[in-house]
C-alpha positions, 0 to 999 in steps of 0.5 A: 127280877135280877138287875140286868149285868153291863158288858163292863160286868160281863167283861170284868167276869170274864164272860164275855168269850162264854156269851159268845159261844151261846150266841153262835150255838143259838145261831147254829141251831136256829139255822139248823132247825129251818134247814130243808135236811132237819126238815127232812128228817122230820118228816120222814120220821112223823110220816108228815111234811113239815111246815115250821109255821103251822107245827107252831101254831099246832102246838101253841094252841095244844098248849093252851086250848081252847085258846082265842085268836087274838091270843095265839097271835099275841103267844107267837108274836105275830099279827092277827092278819097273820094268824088268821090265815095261818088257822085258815089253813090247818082249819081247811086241813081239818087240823083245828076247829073253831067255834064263837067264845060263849063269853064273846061271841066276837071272840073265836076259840081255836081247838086242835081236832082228832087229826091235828092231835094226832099230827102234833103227837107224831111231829112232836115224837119225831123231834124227840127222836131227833133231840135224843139221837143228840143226846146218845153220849150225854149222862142222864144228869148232863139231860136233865141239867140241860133240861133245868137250864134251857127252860130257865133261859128261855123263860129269861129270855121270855121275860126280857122281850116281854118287858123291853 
């Protein structure tokens, strides 16, 4: 892991302007993102209303399921309490479905259904829409070097709460 930089290097780097800039386009698109509008968009382009939240745990257990409770709380950084209400309703959405963990029996497994794919594949096109609509006047190679480095800070980023 790469020696973390002090504000003295950044300064002395002259990088401190172009933090900045990242902090408030960061801000600008986690305010974006939880706006009713984006919301809006969303839904109106998936045909599904939008619940933050849910679309979350939706794709957190795409990802990696079948996938435990207790490890979906710990992959959104939340509570167990927590999740297990927010799985209460998607199971009653009939958008996953839970069974006891043939290695645990105290364990339960969370699987996303028929519907609750279909839910995500919609939601997740939507967002793609919305993310190439951005996009328009970017070169293919702005995307894709765009691409390389967001995942790269945010796996960075990943790493750093992880260990702090």
């Amino acid at each position: 892991m790469a020696r973390p930089v002090s504000r003295r290097e950044l300064e002395e780097l002259d990088l401190v302007d172009d933090l900045e800039s990242i902090e408030r386009a960061l801000n600008t698109f986690f305010r974006l993102s939880r706006n009713f509008r984006f919301q809006e968009a969303v839904h109106k382009r998936s045909g599904f209303a939008v619940d933050r939240a849910s679309y979350g745990v939706l794709a957190r257990v795409g990802e990696h399921q079948p996938v435990r409770l207790s490890d979906l709380a710990h992959l959104l950084g939340v509570d167990v309490s927590t999740i297990s209400r927010q799985v209460a309703t998607l199971e009653q959405r009939g958008l996953l479905s839970r069974a006891a963990d043939p290695d645990d029996g105290r364990a339960v497994l969370l699987q996303l259904t028929a519907p609750g794919q279909a839910y995500l594949r919609k939601l997740s096109a939507a967002w793609h829409e919305i993310v190439a609509d951005s996009l328009v006047d970017w070169e293919p190679r702005e995307i894709a070097q765009f691409a390389t480095m967001i995942g790269r800070f945010v796996a960075n980023l990943e790493s750093s709460a992880e260990s702090a």
